[in-house]
N, C-alpha and C positions, 0 to 999 in steps of 0.2 A: 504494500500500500504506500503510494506516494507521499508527499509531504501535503501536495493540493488534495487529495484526494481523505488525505489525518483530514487537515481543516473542513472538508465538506464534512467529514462525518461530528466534526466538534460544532459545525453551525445545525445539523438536526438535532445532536443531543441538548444544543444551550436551549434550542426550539421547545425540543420535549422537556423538560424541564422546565420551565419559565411555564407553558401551558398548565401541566402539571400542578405545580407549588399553583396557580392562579385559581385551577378546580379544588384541592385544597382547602384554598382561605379563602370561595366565596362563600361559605356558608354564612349565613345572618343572623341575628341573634330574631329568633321568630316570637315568642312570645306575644302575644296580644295586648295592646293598651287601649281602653276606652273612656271617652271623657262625653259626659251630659254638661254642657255650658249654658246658665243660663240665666239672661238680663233684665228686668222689668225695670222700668223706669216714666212711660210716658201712665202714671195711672190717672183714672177719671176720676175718681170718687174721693179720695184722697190726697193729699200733696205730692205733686209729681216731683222728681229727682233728676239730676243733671247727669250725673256720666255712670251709671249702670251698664248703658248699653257698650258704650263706648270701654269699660272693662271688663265685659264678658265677650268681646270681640278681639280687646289685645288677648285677653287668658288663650281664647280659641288658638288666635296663631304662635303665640308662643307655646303653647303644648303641642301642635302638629307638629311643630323644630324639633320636639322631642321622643317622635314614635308613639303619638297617640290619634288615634281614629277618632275624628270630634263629631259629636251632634251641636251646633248652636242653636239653640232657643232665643230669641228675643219679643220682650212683650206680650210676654205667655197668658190668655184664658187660664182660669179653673179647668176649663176642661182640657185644654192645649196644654199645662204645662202637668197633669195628670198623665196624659195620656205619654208626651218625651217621658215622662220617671219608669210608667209601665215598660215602654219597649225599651227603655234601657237598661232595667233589669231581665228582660229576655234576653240581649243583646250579651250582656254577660256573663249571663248563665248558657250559653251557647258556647262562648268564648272557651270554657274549660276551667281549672285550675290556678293554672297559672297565668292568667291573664291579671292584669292591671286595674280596677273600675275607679275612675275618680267624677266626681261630684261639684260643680262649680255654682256659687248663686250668689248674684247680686241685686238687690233690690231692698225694698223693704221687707220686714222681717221684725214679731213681736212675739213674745211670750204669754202662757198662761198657763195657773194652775201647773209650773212645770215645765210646758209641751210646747216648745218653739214652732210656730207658724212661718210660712215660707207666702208673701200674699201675691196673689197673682193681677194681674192691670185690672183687673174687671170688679175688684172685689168693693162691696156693698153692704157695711153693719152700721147696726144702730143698736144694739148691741152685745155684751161679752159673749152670751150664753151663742150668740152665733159663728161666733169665729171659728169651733171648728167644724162646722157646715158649708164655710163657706173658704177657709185657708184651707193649705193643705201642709198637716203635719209635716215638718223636719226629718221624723222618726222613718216615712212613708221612704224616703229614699234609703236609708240606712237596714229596712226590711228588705227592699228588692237585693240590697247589695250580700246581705247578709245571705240570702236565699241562694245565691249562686254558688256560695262556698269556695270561694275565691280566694288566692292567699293573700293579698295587699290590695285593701280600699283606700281610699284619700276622700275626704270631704269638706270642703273649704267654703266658710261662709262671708262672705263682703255683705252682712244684712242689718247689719244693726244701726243703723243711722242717726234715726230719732223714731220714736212714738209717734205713729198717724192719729191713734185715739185717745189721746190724752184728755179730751172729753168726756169720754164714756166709762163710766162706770166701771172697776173690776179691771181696767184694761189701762192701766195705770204705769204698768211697770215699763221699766227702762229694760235696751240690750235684750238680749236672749240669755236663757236660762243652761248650763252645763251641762252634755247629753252626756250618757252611758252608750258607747259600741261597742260592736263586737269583736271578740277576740282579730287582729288583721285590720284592725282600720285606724286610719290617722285622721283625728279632727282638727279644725283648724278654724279659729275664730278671727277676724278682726281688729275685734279689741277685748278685754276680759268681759266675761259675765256680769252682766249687768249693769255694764257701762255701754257707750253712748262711742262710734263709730264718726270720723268725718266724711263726709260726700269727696271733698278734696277742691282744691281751688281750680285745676286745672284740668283736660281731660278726663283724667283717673285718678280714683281713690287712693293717696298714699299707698296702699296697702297690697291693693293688686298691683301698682305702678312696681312697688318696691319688690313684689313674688317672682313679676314676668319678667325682669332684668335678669332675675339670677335663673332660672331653672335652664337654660340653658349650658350653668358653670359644669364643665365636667370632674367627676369625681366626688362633690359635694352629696354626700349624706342626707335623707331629709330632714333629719331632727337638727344638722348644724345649718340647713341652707331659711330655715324657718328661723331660726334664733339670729341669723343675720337679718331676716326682712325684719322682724321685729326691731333690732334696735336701729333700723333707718326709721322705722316710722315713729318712732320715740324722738328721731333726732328733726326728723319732717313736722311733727308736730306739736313738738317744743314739751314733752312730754304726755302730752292728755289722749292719747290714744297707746294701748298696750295691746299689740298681739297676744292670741294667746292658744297655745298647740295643749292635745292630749293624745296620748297613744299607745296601742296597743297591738302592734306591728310584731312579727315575733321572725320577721326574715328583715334584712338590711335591702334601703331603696334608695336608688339616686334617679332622678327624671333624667341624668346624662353619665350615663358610667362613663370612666375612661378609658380610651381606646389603647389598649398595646398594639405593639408590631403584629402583622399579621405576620403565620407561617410561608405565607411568600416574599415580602418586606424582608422579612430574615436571611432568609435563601438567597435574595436578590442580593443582599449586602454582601452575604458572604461568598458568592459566586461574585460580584463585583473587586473583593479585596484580593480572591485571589488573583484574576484576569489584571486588575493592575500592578501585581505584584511582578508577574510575567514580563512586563513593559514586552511583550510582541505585537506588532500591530493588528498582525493577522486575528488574534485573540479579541483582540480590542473589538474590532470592527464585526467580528462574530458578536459579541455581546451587543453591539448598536445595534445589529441586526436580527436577533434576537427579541430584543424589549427594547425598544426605540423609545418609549416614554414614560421610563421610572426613572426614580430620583438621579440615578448616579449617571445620565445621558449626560450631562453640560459635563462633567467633569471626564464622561468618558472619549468627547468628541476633540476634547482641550488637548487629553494626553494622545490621542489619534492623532492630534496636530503636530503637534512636538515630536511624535516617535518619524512621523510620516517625513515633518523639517530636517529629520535627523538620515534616512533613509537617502534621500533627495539630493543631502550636500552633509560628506561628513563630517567636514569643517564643526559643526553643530556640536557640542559637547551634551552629553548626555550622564544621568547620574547613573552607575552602575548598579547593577540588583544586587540584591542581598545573598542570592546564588552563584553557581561558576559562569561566569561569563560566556557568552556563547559567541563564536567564532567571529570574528570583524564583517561586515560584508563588504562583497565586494563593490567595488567602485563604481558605478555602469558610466558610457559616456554620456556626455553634454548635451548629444543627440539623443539618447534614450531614456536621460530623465525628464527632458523636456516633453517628449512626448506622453510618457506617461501623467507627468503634470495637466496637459493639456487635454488627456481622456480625464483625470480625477475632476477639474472642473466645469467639464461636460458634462461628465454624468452619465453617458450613455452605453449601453452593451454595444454599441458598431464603433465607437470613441475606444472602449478596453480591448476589444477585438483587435480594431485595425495595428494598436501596440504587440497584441499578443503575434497578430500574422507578421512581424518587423523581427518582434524579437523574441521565439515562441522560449527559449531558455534567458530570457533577461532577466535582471534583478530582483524585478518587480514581479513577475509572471504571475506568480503565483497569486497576491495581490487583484492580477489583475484578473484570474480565472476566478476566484471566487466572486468579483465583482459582478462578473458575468452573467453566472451563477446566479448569484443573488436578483440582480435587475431582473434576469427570464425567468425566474421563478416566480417572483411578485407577479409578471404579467399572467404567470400561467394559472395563479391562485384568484387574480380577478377575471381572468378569462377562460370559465373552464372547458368551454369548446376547442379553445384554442391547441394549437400540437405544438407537442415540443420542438421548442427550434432546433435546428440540424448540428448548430455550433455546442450544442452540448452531448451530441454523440460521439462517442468513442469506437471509429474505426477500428478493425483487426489490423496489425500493421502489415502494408506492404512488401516487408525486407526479409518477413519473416519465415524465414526455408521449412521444407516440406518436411512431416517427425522422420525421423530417422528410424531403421533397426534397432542398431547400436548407439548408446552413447559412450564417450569417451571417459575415461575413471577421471572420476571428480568432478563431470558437471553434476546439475540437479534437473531433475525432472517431475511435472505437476503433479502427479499422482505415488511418485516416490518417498519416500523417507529423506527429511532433509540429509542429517547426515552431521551436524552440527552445532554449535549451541547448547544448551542447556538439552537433557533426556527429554523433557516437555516437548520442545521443540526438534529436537533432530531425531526423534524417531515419529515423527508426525511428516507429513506430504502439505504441500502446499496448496493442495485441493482443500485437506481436513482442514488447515490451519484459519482459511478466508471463512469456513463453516460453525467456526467453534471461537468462543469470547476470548475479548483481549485478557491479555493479564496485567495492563494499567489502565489506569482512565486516560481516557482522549483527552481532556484537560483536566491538570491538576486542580486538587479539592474538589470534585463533583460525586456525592454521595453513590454507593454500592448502586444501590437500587435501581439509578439511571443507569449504568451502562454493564453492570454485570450480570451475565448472560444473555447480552445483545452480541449482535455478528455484525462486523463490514458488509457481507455480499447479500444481507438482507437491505443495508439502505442503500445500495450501491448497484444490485444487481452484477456482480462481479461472474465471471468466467474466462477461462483460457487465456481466451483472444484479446480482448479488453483490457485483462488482468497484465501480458504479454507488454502492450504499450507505455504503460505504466512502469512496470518494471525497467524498462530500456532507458528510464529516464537516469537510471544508477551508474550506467556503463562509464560516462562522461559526468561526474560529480563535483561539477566545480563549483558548485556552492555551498557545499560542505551536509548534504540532504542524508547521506549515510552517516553522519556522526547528530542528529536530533533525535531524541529518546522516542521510542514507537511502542505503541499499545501491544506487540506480540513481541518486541523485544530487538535488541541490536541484531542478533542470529538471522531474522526472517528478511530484513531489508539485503543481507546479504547474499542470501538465497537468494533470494528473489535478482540481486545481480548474475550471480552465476548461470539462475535459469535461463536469463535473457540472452547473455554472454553462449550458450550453449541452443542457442534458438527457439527458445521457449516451448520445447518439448514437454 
């Protein structure tokens, strides 16, 4: 196996790989979150409210940022804001277990006897003994939620404002009275029990203003990202409103967990440090082509530049790798890096081409075949009708003489026992050898899994003839291609001279 031929097989493995790790880490954290949002504010019968609506609308979009499926309600009937609590305890209780149910309400909102009222735009007493005929219990969402058997409720009230009936009779009290839930749910009030809520000067209520800022923090805890709203709205309103949380949560919830590396993020790095570690360009330009846009592209196209300035004009000093130095390369002429210069800013497979037909063993060649390569393969992956173009077939070589009876002691022959090398290798044929996995990786640091117990002439379609042209490339090695470490080892490149040398019998 060639040198051009390592590199094609190190641009399918970076391929499969990168796919790979990508199938991996998409999975998504699925779990289900559901949110009832909801606003009353324009009431008829009672004193209307300024920004209700307006904060059950920011609540809305700042919990979608957070992977919650929203109903919004605004200016909810008795029987409209009934009927949103029913289907969203169906809603949840559909959902499963593990799903999420949160609760949002902003409007007015009074107590009695106890039993916090939730009032809907329409509502119409004269009075106490009618309220709850005509509100709708607090408790009423805290049943549906409870009924799902859910493991984390949230229910957040922006309702305690002022007393609409401070006229009537019995109906006297200030704020909302402090509810008992059930085991899994987080309550979450405003301001304390039995105090007195602001509407807010501006759009929104301190309160929601100061929740929808933060649920978006990643990492934050509910019970710490709640003690933070709390002391803005102490510091917003100069003290006279206190949030105030209760819960009984028995799993840890954050509205934004935080995100580690994914299992490809990872991969990517570490296949990244190694391919720079290498400083080969060929390597380099496998990885760009590879994953063209993850993180380490700006840094990998930077060091492609420099390796590429350095190729080009040796003059160019170069930091040496942490490894044995690999052989100087050679010099090419003035004429031959120009041209090649002049295909790389091209672009094109007939631009690499017409370099490769000038100078089919020049410095670059190599370079410039995978280039090739690469461009025709793109068009074949957007054109699947399209056929393979001819420049990337591999003729049987013309030169090459008819098998023989006899061969002469000491060549090699495809279907023979090398004869050299390691036991692995010299009592194995070079037929078995292209059929059966390397014993290094194509490129250093790339986990077992990708490449062991894969074959070359499975991606390469390798035989005889093919395999023969290739080989011939050994005879004449002035670029030093028999001394770079190969996937079957130093032995096999050498065979594979001999075989050629001996007319690829």
């Amino acid at each position: 196996m060639n040198s051009h031929t390592k590199k094609s097989v190190a641009f399918s493995i970076l391929l499969m790989v990168l796919q790979l790790l990508g199938a991996l880490s998409a999975r998504a954290d699925t779990d289900p979150r559901l949110a009832l949002v909801v606003g009353n504010a324009a009431y008829s019968n009672v004193t209307a409210l300024d920004n209700p609506v307006n904060d059950a609308e920011l609540m809305a979009e700042s919990l979608r940022k957070v992977g919650f499926e929203v109903t919004l309600v605004t200016e909810a009937s008795q029987d409209e804001l009934i009927r949103a609590i029913s289907k969203f305890g169906r809603e949840l209780r559909r959902a499963g277990e593990d799903a999420t149910g949160l609760f949002y309400y902003a409007g007015h909102g009074v107590q009695s006897f106890g039993t916090n009222y939730l009032l809907p735009v329409d509502i119409d007493i004269q009075d106490a003994a009618d309220l709850s005929l005509v509100g709708v219990p607090a408790h009423a969402v805290l049943r549906q939620m409870f009924s799902a058997r859910n493991e984390t409720n949230i229910f957040i009230l922006d309702a305690c404002r002022n007393n609409p009936f401070v006229t009537i009779p019995d109906l006297s009290d200030n704020g909302l009275a402090e509810m008992k839930a059930p085991t899994g749910t987080y309550l979450a009030y405003s301001t304390a029990p039995g105090e007195i809520a602001v509407d807010g000067g501006g759009s929104n209520s301190p309160f929601t203003e100061a929740l929808a800022k933060r649920l978006s923090t990643p990492g934050v805890p509910i019970e710490a990202l709640f003690k933070d709203v709390r002391v803005e709205v102490l510091k917003a309103t100069n003290g006279l409103q206190t949030p105030w949380d209760t819960s009984s949560l028995t799993v840890d919830f954050q509205f934004a967990p935080n995100v580690g590396p994914s299992l490809e993020e990872i991969q990517t790095r570490q296949l990244w440090e190694s391919v720079k570690l290498s400083r080969d360009p060929v390597q380099v330009l496998l990885f760009l082509r590879a994953s063209p846009n993850n993180p380490y592209t700006h840094e990998a196209r930077k060091l492609l530049q420099e390796l590429m300035a350095k190729e080009l004009d040796p003059t160019v000093a170069d930091t040496p790798p942490a490894v044995v130095e690999a052989p100087a390369p050679v010099d090419p002429e003035k004429s031959e890096r120009d041209l090649f210069e002049e295909a790389r800013v091209t672009g094109t497979s007939e631009a690499y081409q017409a370099y490769l037909d000038k100078y089919p063993q020049g410095a670059f060649a190599e370079l410039a075949r995978l280039e090739v390569q690469a461009i025709l393969g793109k068009q074949l992956r957007t054109d699947p009708i399209a056929e393979e173009p001819e420049t990337l077939t591999i003729a049987p070589p013309a030169s090459a003489p008819e098998p023989q009876e006899e061969r002469a002691q000491g060549d090699v022959a495809f279907n023979a026992p090398l004869g050299i090398g390691d036991p692995e290798i010299a009592t194995r044929s070079i037929a078995e050898l292209i059929g059966g996995s390397p014993m290094f990786p194509p490129i250093e640091g790339l986990p077992e899994a990708v490449w062991k117990d894969k074959t070359c002439a499975s991606c390469h379609q390798w035989d005889q003839s093919n395999l023969c042209e290739q080989a011939q490339t050994y005879l004449d090695d002035e670029t030093g291609r028999l001394g770079k470490k190969h996937p079957f080892g130093g032995a096999f490149k050498e065979a594979l001279r001999n075989w050629a040398a001996g007319g690829c019998n």
